[in-house]
N, C-alpha and C positions, 0 to 999 in steps of 0.2 A: 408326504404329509407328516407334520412333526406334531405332535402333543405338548400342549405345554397349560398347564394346570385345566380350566376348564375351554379353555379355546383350544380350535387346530388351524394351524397354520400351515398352508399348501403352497406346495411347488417354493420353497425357501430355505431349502435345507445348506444350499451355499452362504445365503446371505448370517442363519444361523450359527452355521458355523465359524463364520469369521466374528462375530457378536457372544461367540464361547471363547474363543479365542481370548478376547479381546476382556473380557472377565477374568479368565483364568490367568492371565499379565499379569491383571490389577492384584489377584490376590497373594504374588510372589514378589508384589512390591513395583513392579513396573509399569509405568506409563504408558498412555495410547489418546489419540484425539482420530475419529470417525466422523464423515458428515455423512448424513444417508440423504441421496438429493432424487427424486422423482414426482409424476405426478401427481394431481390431488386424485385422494381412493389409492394411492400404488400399495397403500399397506405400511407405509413407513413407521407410523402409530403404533401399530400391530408391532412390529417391530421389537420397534423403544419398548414396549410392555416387554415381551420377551425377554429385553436384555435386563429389564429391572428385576425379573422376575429371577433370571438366574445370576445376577448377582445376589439378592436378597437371599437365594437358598446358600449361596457361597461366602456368607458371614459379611457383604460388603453394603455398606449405608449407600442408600441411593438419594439425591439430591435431585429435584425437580423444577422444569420452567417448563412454560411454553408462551413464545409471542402471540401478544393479540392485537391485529388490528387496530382497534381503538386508542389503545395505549403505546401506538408506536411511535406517536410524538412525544412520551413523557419523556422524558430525561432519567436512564436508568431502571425503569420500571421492571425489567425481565430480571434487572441483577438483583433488586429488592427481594424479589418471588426467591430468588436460587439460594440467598444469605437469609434470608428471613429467620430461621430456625438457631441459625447460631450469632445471628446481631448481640446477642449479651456478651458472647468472647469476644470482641470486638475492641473492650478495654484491657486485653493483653496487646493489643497489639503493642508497635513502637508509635510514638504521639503525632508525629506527622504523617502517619499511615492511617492512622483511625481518624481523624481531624478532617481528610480528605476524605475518606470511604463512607463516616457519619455523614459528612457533610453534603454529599449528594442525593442522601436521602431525608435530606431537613433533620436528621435527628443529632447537630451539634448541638452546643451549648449555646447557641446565638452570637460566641465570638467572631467578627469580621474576618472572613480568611478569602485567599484568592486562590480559585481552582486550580487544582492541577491534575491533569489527567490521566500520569502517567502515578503518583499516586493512588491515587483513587483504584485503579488496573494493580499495584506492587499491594495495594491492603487487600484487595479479595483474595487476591493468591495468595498473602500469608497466611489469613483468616481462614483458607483452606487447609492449607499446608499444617496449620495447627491442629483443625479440627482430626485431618488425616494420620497426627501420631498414633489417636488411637485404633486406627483401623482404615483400610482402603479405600475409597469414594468414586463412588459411577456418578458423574454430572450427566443429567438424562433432560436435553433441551428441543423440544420442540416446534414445528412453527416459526423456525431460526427467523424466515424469511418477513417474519412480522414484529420479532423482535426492535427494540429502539436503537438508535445507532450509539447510543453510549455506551450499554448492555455489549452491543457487539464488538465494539472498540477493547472490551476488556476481555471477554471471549477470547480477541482473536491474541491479547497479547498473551492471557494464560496459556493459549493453547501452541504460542510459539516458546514456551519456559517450562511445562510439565516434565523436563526430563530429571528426573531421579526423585519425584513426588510419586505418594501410592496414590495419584489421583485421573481418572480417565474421563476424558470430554467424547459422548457420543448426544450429534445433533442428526437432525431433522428438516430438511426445506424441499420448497418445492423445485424442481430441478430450471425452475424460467426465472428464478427468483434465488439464486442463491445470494446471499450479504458478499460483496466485492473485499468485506476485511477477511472472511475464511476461504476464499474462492481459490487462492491457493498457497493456502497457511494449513489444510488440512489434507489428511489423506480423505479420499470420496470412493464411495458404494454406489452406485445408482443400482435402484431398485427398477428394475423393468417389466413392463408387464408380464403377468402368466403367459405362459405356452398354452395352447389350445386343450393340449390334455390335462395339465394343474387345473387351467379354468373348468374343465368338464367336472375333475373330479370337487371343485368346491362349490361347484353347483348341487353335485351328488349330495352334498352335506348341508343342502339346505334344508330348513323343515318342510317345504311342497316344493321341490325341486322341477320346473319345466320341465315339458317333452314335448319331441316334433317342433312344429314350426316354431313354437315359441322357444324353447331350447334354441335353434341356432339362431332367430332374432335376438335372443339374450345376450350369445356369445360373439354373435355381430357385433353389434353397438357397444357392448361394454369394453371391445376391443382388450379382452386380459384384464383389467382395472380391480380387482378386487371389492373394491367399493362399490362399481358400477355393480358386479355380477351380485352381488348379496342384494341391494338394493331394489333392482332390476328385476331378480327373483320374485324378491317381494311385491312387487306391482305387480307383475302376470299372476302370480298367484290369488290378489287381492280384483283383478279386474281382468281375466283372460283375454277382451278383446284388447287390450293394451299391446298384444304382440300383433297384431294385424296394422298401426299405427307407424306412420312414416317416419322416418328416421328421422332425431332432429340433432344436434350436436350436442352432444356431451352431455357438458357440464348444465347445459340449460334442461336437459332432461332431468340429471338427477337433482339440481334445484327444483323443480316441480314434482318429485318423487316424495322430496321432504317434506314441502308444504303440502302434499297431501296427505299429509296424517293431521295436517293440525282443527281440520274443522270437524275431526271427530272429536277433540281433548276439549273438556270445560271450557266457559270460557276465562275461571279465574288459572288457567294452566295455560291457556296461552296466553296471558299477560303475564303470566311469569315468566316466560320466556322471552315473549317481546322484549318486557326490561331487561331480562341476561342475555340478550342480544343486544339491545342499544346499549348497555354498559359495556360490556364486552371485557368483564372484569367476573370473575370467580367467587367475589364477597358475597356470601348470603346476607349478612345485615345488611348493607345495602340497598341490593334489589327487594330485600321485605319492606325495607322500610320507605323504600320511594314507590313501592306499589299501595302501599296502607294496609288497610281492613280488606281491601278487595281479595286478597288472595292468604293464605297458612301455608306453614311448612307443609302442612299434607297434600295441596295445590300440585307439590312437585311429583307423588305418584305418578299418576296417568303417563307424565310426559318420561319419566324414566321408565315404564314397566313398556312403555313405545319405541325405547331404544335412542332418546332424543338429548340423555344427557346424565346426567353421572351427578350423584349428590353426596358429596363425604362430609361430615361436620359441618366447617361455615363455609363451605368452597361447590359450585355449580360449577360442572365443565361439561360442554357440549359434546357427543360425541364424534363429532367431526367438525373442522369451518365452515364446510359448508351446508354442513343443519343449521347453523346461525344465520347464514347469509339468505337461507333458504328462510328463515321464519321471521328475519326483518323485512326482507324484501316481500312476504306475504302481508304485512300489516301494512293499510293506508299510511296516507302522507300525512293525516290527524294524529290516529296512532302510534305513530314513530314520533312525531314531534310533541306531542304528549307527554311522553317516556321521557324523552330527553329531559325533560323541564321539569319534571317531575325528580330526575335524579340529579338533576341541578342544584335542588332546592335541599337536598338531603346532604351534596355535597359542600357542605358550607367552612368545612375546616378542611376544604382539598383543593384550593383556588385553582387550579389548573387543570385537574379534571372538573371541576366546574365551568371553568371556560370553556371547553370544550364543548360540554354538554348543551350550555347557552347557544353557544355557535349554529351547534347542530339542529335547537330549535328554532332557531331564526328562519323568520319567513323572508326570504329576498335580503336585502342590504340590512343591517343593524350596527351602527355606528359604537354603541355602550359595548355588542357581542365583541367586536372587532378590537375594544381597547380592552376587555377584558385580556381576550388573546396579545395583544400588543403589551399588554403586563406580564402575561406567561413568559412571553419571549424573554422578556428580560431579565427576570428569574433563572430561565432556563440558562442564558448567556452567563450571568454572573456565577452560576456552577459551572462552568463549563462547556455546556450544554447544546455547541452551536448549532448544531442540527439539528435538535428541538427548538432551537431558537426560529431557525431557518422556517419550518414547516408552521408553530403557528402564525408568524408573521404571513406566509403566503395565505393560510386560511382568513386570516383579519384583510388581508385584502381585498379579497371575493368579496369578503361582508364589508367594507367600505362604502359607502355612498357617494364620497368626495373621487372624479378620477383621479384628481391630482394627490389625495390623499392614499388612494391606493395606489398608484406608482410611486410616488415615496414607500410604502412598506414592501413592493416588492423590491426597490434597490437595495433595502437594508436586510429581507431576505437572501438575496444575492449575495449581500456582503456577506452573511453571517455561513451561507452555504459554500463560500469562496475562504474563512477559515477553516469549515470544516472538511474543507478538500473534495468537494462533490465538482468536476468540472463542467458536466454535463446537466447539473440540476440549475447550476447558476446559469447556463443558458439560457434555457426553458425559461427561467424568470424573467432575465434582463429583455429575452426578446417579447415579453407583453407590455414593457413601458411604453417604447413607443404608439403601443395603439390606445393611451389612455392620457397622454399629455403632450403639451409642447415647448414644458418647459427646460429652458438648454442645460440648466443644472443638472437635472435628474436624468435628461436625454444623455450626458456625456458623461457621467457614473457610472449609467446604465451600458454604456459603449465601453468602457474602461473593464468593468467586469466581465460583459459578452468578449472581449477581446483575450483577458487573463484567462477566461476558459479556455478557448482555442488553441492559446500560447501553452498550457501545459498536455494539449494532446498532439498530434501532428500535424494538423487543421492549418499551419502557418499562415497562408494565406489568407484565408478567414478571419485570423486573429487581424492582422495587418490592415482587414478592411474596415473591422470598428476601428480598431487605434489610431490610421493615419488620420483619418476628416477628423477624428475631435480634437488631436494636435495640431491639425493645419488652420482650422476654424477659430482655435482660440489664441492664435499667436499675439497678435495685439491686444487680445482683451482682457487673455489672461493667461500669462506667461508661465505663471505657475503650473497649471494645468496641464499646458503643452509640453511641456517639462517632463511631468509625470506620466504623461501619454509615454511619450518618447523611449523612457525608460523602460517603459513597461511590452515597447516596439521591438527595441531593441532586441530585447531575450527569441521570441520568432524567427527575425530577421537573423538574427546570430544562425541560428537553427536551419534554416531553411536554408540562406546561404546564397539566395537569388541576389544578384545585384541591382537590378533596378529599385525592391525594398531598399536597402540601405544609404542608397544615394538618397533615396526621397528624405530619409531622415537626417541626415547629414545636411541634405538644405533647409530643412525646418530648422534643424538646433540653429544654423547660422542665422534664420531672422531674429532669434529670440533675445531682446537684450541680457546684457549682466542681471545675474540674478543674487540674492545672497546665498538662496542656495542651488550651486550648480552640479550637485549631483547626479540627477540626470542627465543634464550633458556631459557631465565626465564619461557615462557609461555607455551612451551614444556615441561618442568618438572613439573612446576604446574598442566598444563590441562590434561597432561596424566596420573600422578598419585602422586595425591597434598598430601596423606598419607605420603607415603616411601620418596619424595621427598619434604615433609612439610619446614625443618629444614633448608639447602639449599636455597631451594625458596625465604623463609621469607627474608633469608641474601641478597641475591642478591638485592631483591624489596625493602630493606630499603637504599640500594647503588645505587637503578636506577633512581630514580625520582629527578633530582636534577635540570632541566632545566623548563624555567618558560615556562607559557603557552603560546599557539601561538596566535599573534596578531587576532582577528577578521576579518574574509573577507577572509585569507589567503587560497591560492590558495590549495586544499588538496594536488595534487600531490607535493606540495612542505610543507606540514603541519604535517612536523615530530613531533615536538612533539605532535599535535593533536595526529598522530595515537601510540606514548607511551602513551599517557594519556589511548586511549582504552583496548591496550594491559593491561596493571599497572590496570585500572579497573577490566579488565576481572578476573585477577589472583588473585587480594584482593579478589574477588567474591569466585572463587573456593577453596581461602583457608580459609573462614569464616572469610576474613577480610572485614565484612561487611561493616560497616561506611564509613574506607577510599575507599570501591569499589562504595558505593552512592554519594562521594566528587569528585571521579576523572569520573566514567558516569557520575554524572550530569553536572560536566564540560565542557564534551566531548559532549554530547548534546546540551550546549549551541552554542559551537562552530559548531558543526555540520547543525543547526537549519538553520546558516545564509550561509550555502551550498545547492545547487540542489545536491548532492550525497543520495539519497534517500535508496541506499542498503546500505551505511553504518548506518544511521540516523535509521533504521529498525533493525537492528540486535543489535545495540547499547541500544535503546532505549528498547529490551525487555530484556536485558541484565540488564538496569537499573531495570525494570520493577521485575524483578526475586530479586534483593538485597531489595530494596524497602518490597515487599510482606516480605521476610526473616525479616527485621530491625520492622515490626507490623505498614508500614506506606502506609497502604490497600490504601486508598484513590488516595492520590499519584500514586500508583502502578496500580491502575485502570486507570490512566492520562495517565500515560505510556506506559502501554496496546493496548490504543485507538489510542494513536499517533503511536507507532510501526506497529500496524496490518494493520491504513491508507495508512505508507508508503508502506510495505509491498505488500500491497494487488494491489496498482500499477502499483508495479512492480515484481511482481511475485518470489517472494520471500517466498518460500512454507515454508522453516524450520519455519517462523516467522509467517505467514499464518496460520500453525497449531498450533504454540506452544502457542504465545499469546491468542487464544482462549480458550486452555488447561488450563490457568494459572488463567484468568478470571474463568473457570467454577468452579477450587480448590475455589476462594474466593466465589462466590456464593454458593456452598455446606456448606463454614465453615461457612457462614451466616444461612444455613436452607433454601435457596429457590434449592432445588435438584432437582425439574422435570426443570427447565430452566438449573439446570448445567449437565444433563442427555442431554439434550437436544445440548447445546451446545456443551459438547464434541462427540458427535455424528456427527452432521455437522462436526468439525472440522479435525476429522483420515478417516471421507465418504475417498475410494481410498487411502490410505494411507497404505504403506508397515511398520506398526511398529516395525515387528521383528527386521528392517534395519534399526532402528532411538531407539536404547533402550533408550536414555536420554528422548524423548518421551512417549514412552512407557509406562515409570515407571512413569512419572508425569499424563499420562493419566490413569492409574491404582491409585496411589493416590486419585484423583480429584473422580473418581466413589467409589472410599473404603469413602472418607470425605462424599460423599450424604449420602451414605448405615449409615454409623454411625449418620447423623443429625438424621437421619428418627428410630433411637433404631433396626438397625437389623445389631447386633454385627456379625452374620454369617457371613454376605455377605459382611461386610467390609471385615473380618478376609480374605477372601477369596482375595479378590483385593489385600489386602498390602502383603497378604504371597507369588501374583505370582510376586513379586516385586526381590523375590530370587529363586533361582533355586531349582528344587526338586529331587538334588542328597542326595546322605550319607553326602557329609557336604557340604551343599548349596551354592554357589556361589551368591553375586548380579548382577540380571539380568543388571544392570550398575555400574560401577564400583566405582563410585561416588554418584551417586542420590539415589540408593536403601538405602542408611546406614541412610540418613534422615528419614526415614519411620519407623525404628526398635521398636521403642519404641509404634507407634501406631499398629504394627504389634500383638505385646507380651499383648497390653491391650484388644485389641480387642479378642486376643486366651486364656485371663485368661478367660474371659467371655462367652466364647463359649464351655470350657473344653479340648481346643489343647494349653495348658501346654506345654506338651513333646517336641510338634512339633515345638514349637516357642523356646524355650530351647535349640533345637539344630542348631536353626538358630542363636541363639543369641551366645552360645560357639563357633561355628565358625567363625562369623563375629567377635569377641572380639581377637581370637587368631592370624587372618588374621591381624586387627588394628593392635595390638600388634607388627607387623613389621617394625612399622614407629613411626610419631608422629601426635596424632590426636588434632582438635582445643578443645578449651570449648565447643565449640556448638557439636558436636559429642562426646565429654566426657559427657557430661551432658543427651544427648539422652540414651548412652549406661548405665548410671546408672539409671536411670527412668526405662529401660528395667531391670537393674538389680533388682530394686526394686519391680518391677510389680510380678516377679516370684520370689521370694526370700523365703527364709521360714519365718514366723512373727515376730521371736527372730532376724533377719537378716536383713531384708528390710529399717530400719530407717536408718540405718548409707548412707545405697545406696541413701533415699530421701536426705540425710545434705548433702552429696557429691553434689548430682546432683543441689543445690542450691546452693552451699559455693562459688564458686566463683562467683564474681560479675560481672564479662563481660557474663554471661549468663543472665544478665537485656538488652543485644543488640536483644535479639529473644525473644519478648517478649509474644507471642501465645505461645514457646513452654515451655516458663519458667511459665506461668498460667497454663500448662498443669501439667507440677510437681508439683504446688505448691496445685492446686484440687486432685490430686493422691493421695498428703501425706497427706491431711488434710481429706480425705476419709476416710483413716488407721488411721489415729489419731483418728477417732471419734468413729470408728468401737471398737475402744478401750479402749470407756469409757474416751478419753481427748479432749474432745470437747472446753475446753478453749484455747488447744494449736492450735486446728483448724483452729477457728474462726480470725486469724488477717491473717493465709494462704490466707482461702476462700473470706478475703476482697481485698486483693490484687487482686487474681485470676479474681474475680468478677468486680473489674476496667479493670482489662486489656479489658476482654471478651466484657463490655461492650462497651468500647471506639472503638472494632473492630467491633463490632453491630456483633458478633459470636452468635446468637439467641439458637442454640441446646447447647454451651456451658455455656451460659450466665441463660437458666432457670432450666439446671443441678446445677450451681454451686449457685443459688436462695434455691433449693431446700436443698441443704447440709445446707447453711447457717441454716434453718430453723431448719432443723433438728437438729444443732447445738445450739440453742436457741436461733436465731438473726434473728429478724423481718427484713429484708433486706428493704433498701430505696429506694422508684421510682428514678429511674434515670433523673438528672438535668436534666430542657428545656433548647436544647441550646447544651446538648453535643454528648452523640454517636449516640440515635434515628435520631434527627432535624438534624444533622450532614449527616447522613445515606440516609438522603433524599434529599440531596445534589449531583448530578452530580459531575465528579470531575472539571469539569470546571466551574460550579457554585461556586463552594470549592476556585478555584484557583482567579477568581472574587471577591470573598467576603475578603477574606485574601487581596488582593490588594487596594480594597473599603475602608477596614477598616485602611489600612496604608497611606490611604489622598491622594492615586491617583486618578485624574477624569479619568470621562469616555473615554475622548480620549486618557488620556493617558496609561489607561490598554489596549485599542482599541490596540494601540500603543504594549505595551509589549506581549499580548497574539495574536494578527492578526486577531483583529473582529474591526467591525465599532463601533464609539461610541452608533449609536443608539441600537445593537444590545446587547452591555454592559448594558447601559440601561434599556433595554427590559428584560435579567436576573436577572440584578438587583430588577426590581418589582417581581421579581418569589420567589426571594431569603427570599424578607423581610418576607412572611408570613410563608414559611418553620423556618426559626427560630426564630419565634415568636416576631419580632420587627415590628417596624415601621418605622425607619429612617435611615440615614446614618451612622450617630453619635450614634448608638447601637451595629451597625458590633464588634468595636474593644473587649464589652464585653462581646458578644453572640458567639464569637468565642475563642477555645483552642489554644493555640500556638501551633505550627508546631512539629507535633513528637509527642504529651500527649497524 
């Protein structure tokens, strides 16, 4: 039991102490982000007081929020509550920081600006980071899980940038409900219930503490809960037969716990409460003023001297959610709607929580409530706001009278849910259209969305079965559409990897005439089979791209060519047009960046993240990784959730560090149906075949790469695309192992399958490396000249150091070790500049045995490089091109002090000392 001013806190002396900890950081200048996640009643409140209380004794300003309910469709509301106090510094900021960050709380200048969200996230954190020169700052947020999603959207980006600010994020949620942007952006506490002896002893410290039967009925039901045992105390003590009373669950107990205090209060006390229930907002003017004459400040007695709510200045706060929940749900269906209308009417200069309010009084359908809300939305949207957008368009729904009016607002919910990355909410949506119209528009909207959700978790299947019928359905009527369908087919079907998907779409694009724009058939023929349809493809995507990029800010839904530039990405990707696929993603992520569309920025971004890896620009690719999986993880974006993980653990095995890539691909497929995700599958068989070979056990690779193809009489790839990359590590790994045969006859069949089409250099060049691996000795050189003669195989450049160490093996084996030695130097740059460690002291060793003393590797290049974050990477490269610190703050969305703060990390990883050393301790981009 710990003491802390006039409360005690029991059985929490761990959690304490990590919460001292976690203070005494802040006040040496260091950073920290805490999520404390358990039930309702675990105490977690209790907590946050604790922590505020010992920062505030240790000279550190505490900053306070808590989500409500009510207000968690406003757009930014929790972030208003947490800036509130210092919104006047807000014109230091830099003008396109404050412009954004004003601008989402209505309080610009009324100049027309277009949201940006990632803005809006770089001003609260300067805006912090300023306030924090003069002193260290505890952000103390509660109720995370009620918070708005804009609020959270900025939470989760400060809370991935806090490093080298005096600033510390400790939140609060309920552990069934934590927000998907900090779910794991943060380190997490779970607060679990008491132990049977904490619970006895804080029973002990009630003022009429039970005994006997009532005592263990107490410590029953409350199951540990803190909340429950104070509470629970209190009703046995207030009506002893209460502990002879059957058990009922929970939370419905102690919601009737609460509302039984209230028909002992006034009854102008509990209309003051009713209102700061239906409000669900802290403003005392408010609630005074939509109650009238009926109720005075002094009204609020009774209900705080009850324990029912906390009164400071102009601010009401309940002392728990659910006392509120408990004392709305105790007033009639008159009563509540009453209240509401009543602070409707008050709210006349806050259109949004006035629509709300209206909503909420609406009896059954209300046509005016539902546009009110359908005005919010759009407000909400033109900030940024799609997931306030999203939510009140669904509420205007319900209040719709028209069905076909309300299936129109739930499709443009969906839409507005499907920028903000919810995959799962636009489900939910799309699947009530259908039970309220039968018009084919809105019916195959509504399918095109239910389908794009599927499509970014691993559902494939399910996505495939909206998308196909409304591309086959509209072939004739409307070609455009089928198109779009298609397109949007394709990404699943890529994914999944089944063939009878892709054929079906491959015969749809063929009914659909000449379109002008055939974008989507370009991406259909590529992603479903870039071989047979290489030739083709190439033609169309050198005739597609001829419109210029879409202005910055541009609204997506209207940001056509953004979404060609994706598309035109994706396809250079698939068909080993690497370079132009890393000019048009990088592009497209730039444009994307200055969007809240978080599911497209995720799937884009690993998409870059995958060419990147391919082109030998690891670092990078690790950038892209982190930024992808962030969005991703969000917002539940599971394809991108698993795969960027996957991709990460491949580069940490070709490094040599295999029990973290062991490791990570494990977290990553935990629950994962992989048969149903083969383009997965095979990259996660890869990723564990690259550990097995760092670590010299040729077995166990042979064994990963070989289930990469099927084990009929002539082997199929388990995908149809991704296995043929892998061939050549297949065949080296089965020289070595003594399964020759087996790999021979994967390799004749995969050669004669290519043979149907036309394959890139980078799959010509794998297939003859395979040829040469098995070859007979009089036969294998001509296969190595091949697999290096053309030059565009210098774009892959891991797997052109991988031939160029193969042949210069067999050269040496041969008595020509002078013709080895300028292979293995090349080899040996590459390896090193990718810090490849199992590849890098293989191809050390050949050198040697070649007769060449190999040279330590420059300070300054692949090692000190390697020990580089990729945002340290991406800092230093900026540093050294003469931007200051605000103004990188500026380009990448960290404060300057936090630029900074890496910056002193940086200088002794690469052995300088100054500024003015970056531009020669650093390689240009790409070497």
């Amino acid at each position: 039991m710990t003491p802390l001013g006039d409360e005690w806190i029991v059985g929490r002396d761990h959690e304490l102490a990590l919460l001292s900890r976690l203070v005494d950081a802040l006040t040496t200048g260091r950073s920290g982000a805490l999520l404390m996640t358990g039930g309702p009643g675990a105490g977690k409140s209790a907590l946050l007081e604790a922590a505020a209380r010992m920062a505030r004794r240790s000279g550190v300003r505490v900053l306070r929020c808590r989500g409500s309910e009510g207000e968690s469709g406003l757009p930014f509301a929790g972030l208003h509550q947490l800036l509130r106090p210092f919104l006047d510094l807000a014109e230091g900021l830099p003008a396109r920081q404050r412009a954004a960050l004003l601008g989402v709380f209505g309080l610009d200048d009324g100049t027309p600006t277009v949201s940006d969200p990632l803005l809006t996230s770089l001003g609260a954190l300067t805006l912090l980071s300023d306030v924090a020169e003069h002193g260290p700052l505890l952000l103390v947020i509660d109720d995370t899980h009620w918070l708005d999603l804009g609020t959270l959207d900025v939470l989760a980006f400060m809370a991935r940038r806090l490093e080298g600010e005096p600033v510390a994020l400790l939140l609060a949620a309920r552990d069934t409900a934590v927000p998907a942007q900090l779910d794991r952006q943060v380190d997490r506490l779970t607060i679990e219930p008491l132990d049977p002896a904490a619970a006895g002893r804080l029973l002990d410290h009630q003022p009429r503490p039970p005994a006997g039967r009532a005592r263990s009925r107490v410590l029953e039901q409350a199951a540990g809960v803190p909340l429950a045992l104070v509470e629970l105390a209190r009703a046995v003590a207030r009506d002893p037969a209460a502990a002879h009373e059957d058990a009922l669950p929970l939370t419905d107990r102690l919601e009737a716990i609460f509302a039984a205090d209230l028909p002992e209060l006034p009854p102008a006390t509990r209309e003051l409460l009713l209102f700061a229930a239906a409000a669900e907002s802290a403003e005392l003017p408010v609630i005074l003023s939509a109650v009238g004459d009926r109720a005075t400040p002094d009204d609020w007695l009774p209900a705080e001297r009850a324990g029912l709510v906390r009164v400071d200045a102009d601010r009401v706060r309940f002392r728990h959610p659910l006392i509120r929940s408990a004392v709305y749900r105790a007033a009639t269906y008159t009563e509540r709607h009453t209240a509401h209308r009543a602070l409707a009417d008050v709210l006349v200069g806050d259109p949004d929580r006035r629509a709300w309010h209206h909503a909420a009084a609406a009896s059954g359908v209300d046509e005016e409530a539902a546009r009110e809300l359908d005005d919010s939305a759009a407000r909400a949207q033109r900030r940024g706001g799609y997931a306030a957008a999203a939510t009140a368009l669904e509420r205007a729904a319900r209040l719709s009278p028209d069905p076909t009016v309300r299936a129109g607002r739930l499709v443009r919910a969906a839409t507005m849910a499907m920028y903000a990355g919810h995959p799962r909410w636009v489900g939910e949506l799309s699947a009530q259209v259908a039970t309220l119209t039968d018009e084919p528009a809105l019916l195959a909207e509504a399918s095109l969305r239910a389908g794009w959700a599927l499509a970014v978790t691993t559902r494939f299947a399910g996505s495939l079965g909206f998308l196909l019928p409304v591309a086959e359905a509209a072939v004739d009527e409307d070609p455009v559409l089928t198109l779009d369908a298609l397109a949007t087919a394709t990404t699943p079907a890529y994914n999944s990897g089944a063939p009878e998907h892709r054929e079906k779409i491959l015969r749809i694009a063929e009914r659909v005439p000449p379109q002008e724009d055939e974008i989507g058939r370009l991406w259909a023929l590529a992603g479903c089979d870039p071989v047979r349809n290489r030739a083709r493809a190439l033609a169309m995507f050198a005739r597609a791209w001829t419109d210029p990029l879409a202005e910055p800010g541009a609204r997506p839904e209207l940001d056509l060519p953004l979404a060609r530039m994706v598309v035109l990405g994706g396809t250079a990707w698939v068909l080993d047009e690497t370079a132009e696929a890393i000019r048009l993603l990088g592009a497209a992520m730039d444009h994307l960046r200055r969007s809240p569309t978080s599911g497209a920025n995720a799937t884009v971004a690993q998409a870059l993240a995958l060419a990147l890896y391919e082109s030998g620009s690891w670092t990078e690719a690790r950038a892209a990784l982190d930024e992808a999986y962030g969005l991703a993880a969000e917002g539940g974006l599971e394809n991108v959730v698993v795969g960027a993980p996957v991709l990460r653990a491949t580069l940490l095995a070709l490094r040599g560090d295999t029990e973290e890539a062991r490791a990570a691909v494990q977290r990553a497929v935990h629950g994962i149906d992989l048969p149903n995700c083969r383009s997965l599958q095979v990259r996660t068989h890869y990723a564990l075949g690259a550990a097995a070979l760092a670590e010299g056990d040729h077995a166990a690779a042979y064994d990963r790469f070989r289930a990469v193809y099927t084990r009929q009489p002539e082997p199929e790839p388990l995908h149809f695309h991704a296995s043929d990359y892998y061939l050549a590590d297949l065949v080296a790994a089965a020289v070595r192992t003594g399964r020759a045969e087996d790999a021979r006859l994967v390799l004749d069949t995969t050669r004669r399958r290519l043979a149907e089409g036309e394959t890139s250099a980078r799959l010509t060049a794998i297939v003859h490396r395979a040829d040469a691996l098995l070859a007979e000795p009089d036969d294998a050189e001509r296969h190595f000249t091949a697999a290096l003669a053309d030059p565009a195989g210098d774009r892959w450049p891991f797997e052109r150091a991988q031939v160029r160490l193969d042949y210069a093996e067999w050269l040496r084996r041969r008595r020509r070790a002078v013709e080895a030695r300028p292979l293995l130097a090349a080899a040996l740059e590459v390896f090193e500049r990718l810090g490849t460690r199992p590849w890098t002291d293989r191809t050390r060793a050949e050198l040697r045995a070649a007769g060449v003393t190999p040279a330590s590797p420059p300070a300054g290049s692949a090692d000190s490089l390697a020990e580089l974050t990729p945002q340290q990477l991406q800092i230093a490269r900026l540093a050294a091109a003469g931007l200051t610190n605000r103004e990188i703050g500026e380009r990448i969305f960290l404060s300057p002090r936090t630029v900074g703060f890496h910056l002193y990390r940086i200088f002794p990883k690469l052995g300088i000392t100054s500024r003015a050393q970056l531009r020669d301790a650093l390689p240009e981009p790409g070497e």
